[in-house]
SERO-4910 file (N, C-alpha, C, O; in steps of 0.05 Angstrom, whole numbers):
BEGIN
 pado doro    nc1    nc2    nc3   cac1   cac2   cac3    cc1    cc2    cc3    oc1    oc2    oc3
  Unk    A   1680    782   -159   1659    775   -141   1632    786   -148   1611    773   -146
  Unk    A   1635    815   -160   1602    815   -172   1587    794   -186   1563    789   -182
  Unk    A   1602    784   -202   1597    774   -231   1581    743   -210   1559    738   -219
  Unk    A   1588    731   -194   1584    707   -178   1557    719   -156   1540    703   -146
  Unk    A   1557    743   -151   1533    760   -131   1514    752   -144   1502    734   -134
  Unk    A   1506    763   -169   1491    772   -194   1479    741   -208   1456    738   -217
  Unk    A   1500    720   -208   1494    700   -211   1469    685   -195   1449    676   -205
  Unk    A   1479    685   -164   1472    671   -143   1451    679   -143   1433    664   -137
  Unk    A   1446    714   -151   1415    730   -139   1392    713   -171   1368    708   -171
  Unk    A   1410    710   -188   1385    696   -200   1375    672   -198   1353    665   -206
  Unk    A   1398    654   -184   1389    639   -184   1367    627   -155   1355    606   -154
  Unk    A   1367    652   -133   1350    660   -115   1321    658   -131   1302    643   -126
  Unk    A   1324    674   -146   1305    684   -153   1295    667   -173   1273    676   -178
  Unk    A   1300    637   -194   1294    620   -207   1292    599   -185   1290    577   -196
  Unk    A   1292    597   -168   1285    564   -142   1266    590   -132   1279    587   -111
  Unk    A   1255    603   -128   1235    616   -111   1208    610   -133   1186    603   -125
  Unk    A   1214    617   -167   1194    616   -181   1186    585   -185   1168    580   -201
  Unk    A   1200    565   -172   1202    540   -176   1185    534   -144   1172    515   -137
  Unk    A   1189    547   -136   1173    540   -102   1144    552   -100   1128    547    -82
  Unk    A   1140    569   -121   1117    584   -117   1094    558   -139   1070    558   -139
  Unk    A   1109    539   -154   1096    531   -168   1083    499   -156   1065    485   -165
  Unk    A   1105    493   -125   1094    478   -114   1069    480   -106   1058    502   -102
  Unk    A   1051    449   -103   1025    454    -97   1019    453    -65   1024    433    -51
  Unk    A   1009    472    -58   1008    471    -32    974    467    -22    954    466    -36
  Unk    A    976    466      0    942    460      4    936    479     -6    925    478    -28
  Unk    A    939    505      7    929    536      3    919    535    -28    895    536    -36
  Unk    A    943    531    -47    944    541    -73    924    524    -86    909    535   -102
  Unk    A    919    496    -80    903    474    -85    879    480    -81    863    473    -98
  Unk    A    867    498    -52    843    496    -50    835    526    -63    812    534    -63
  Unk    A    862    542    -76    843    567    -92    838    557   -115    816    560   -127
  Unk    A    864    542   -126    850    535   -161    823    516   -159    810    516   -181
  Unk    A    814    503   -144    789    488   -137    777    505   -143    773    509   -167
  Unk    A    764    521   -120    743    546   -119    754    563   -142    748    587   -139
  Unk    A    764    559   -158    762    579   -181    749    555   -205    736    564   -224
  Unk    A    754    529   -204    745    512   -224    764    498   -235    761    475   -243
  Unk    A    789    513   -237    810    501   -251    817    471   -229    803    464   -210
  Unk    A    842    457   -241    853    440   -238    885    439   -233    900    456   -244
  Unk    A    894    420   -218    926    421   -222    934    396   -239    922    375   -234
  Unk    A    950    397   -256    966    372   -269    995    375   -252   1009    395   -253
  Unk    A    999    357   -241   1023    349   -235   1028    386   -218   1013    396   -202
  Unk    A   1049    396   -228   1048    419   -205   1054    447   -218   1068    464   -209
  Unk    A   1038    448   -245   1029    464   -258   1002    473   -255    992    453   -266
  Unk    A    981    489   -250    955    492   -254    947    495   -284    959    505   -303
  Unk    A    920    480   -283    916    482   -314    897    511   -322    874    515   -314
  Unk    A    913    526   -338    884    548   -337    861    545   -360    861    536   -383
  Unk    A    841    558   -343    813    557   -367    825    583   -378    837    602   -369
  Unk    A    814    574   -408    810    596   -426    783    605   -445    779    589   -463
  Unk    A    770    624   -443    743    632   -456    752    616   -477    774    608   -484
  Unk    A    719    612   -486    711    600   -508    727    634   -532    748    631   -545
  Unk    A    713    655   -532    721    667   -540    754    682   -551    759    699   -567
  Unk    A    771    666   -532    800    675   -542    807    638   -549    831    632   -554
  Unk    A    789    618   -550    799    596   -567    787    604   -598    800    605   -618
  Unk    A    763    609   -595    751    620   -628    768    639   -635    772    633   -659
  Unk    A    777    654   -631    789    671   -641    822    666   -654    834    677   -673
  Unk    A    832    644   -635    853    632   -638    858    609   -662    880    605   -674
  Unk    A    835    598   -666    826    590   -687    827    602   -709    844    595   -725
  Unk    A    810    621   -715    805    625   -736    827    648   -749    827    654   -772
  Unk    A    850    663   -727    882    662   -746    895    645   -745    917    649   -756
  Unk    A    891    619   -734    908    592   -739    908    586   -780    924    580   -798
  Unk    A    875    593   -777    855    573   -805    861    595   -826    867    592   -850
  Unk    A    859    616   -812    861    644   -835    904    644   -851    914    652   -873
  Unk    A    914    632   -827    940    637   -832    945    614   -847    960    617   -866
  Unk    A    936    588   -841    934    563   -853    935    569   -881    954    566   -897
  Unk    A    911    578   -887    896    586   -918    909    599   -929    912    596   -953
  Unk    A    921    618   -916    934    638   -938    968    629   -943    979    638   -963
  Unk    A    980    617   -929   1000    594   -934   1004    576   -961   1021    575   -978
  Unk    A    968    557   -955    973    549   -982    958    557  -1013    954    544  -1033
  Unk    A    953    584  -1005    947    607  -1028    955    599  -1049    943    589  -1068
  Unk    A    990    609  -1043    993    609  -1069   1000    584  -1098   1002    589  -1122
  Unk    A   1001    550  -1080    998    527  -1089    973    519  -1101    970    496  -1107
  Unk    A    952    538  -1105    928    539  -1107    920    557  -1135    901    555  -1149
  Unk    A    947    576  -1136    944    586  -1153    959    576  -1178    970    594  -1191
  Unk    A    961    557  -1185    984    548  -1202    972    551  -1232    948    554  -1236
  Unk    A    993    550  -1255    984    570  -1288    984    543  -1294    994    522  -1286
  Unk    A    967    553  -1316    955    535  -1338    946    503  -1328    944    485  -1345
  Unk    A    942    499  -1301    922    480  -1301    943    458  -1283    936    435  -1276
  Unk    A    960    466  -1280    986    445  -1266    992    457  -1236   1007    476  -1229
  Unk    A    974    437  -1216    976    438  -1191    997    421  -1176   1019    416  -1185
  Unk    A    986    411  -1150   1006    391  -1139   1003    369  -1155   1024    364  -1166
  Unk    A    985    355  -1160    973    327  -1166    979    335  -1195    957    338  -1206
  Unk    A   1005    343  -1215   1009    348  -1234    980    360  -1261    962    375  -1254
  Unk    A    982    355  -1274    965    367  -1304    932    357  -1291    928    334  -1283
  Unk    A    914    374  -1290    888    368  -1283    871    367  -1309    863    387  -1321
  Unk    A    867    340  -1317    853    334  -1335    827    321  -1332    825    314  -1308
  Unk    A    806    313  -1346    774    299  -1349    784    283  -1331    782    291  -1308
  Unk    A    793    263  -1335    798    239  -1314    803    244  -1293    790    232  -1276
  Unk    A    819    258  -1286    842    267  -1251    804    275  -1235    795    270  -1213
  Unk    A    793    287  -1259    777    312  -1237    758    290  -1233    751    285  -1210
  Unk    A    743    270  -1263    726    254  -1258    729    230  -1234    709    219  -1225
  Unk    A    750    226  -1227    759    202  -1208    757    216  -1185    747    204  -1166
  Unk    A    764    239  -1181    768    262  -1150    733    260  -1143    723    247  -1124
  Unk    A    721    273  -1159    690    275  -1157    680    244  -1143    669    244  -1121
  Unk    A    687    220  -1158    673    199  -1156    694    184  -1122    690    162  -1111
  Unk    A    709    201  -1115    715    196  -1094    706    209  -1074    700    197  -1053
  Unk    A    704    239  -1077    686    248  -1054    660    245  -1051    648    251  -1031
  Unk    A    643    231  -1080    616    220  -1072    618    190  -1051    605    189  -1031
  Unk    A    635    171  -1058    641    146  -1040    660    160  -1017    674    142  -1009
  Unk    A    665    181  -1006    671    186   -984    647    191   -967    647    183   -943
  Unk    A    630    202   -976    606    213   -964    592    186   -956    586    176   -934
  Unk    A    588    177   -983    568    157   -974    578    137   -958    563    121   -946
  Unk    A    600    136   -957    618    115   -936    607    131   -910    588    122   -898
  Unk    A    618    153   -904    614    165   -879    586    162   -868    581    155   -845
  Unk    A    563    170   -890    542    166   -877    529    137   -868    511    137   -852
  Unk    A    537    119   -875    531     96   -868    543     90   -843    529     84   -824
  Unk    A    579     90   -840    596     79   -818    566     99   -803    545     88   -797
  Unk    A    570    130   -799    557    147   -772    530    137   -766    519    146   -746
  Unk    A    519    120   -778    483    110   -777    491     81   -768    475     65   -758
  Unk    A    506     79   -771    516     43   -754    530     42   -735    535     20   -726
  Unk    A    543     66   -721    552     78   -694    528     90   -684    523     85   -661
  Unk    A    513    104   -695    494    111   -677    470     99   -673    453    107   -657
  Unk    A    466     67   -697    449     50   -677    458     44   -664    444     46   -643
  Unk    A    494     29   -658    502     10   -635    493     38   -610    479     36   -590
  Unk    A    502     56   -618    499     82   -587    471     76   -570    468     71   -546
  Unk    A    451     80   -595    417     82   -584    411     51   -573    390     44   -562
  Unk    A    428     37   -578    417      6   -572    421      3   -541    407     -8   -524
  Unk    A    448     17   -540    461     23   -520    450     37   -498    447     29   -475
  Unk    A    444     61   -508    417     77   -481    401     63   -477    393     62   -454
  Unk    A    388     43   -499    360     30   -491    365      7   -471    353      7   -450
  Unk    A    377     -7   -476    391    -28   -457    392    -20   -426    380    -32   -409
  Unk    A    410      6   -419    416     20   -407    390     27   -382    387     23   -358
  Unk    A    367     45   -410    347     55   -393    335     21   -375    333     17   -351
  Unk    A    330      3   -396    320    -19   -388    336    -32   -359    330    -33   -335
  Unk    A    341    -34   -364    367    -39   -344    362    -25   -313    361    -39   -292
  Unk    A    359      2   -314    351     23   -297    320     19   -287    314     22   -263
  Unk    A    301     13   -308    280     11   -297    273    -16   -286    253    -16   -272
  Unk    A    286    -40   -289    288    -66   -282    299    -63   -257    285    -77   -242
  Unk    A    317    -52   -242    325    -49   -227    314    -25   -199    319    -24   -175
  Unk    A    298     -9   -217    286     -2   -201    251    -18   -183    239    -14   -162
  Unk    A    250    -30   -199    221    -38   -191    227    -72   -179    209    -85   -170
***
């Protein structure tokens, strides 16, 4: 009979942490006045900018040093096998047509954007008068 006491008391005690997580008005109107939010009947918590930066940068630091040592590979033989004139000359002439791809698509999204406010403002002041 202990063994079934001991059982039951936890499981007291797992439906109580399951009830505390219901949203109740009370609990609703503190995460409000604190800023946060509820999803479904979890609260969502804020977290400083400062413990995401930070979280970051041992994500990136641990990232990096992961692929260290694939980085270090002898005599010239990486992933992308033997690095020769050509491998490097074609890599180069791709990250120049990446760039210049990118800068064009971002200047032709950000006329349609500005066309967009202007319309917008127009729109606003037509309607006002």
């Amino acid at each position: 009979m202990p063994n079934l006491h001991k059982s039951f008391t936890r499981l007291v005690a797992l439906t109580e942490i399951f009830v505390w997580f219901r949203p109740t008005k009370r609990r609703i109107s503190q995460f409000r006045k604190s800023g946060a939010c509820i999803v479904g009947r979890f609260p969502v918590v804020k977290v400083s900018r400062r413990a995401t930066a930070s979280l970051t940068a041992a994500l990136t630091t641990l990232f990096a040093l992961t692929l260290a040592p694939a980085a270090m590979a002898a005599d010239g033989v990486g992933l992308a096998g033997r690095a020769n004139d050509l491998l490097i000359t074609f890599f180069c002439f791709g990250v120049i047509a990446f760039f210049a791809i990118f800068v064009i698509v971002a200047s032709l999204i950000q006329g349609k954007l500005d066309a967009k406010k202007d319309q917008r403002r127009h729109d606003l002041d037509r309607f006002k008068s």
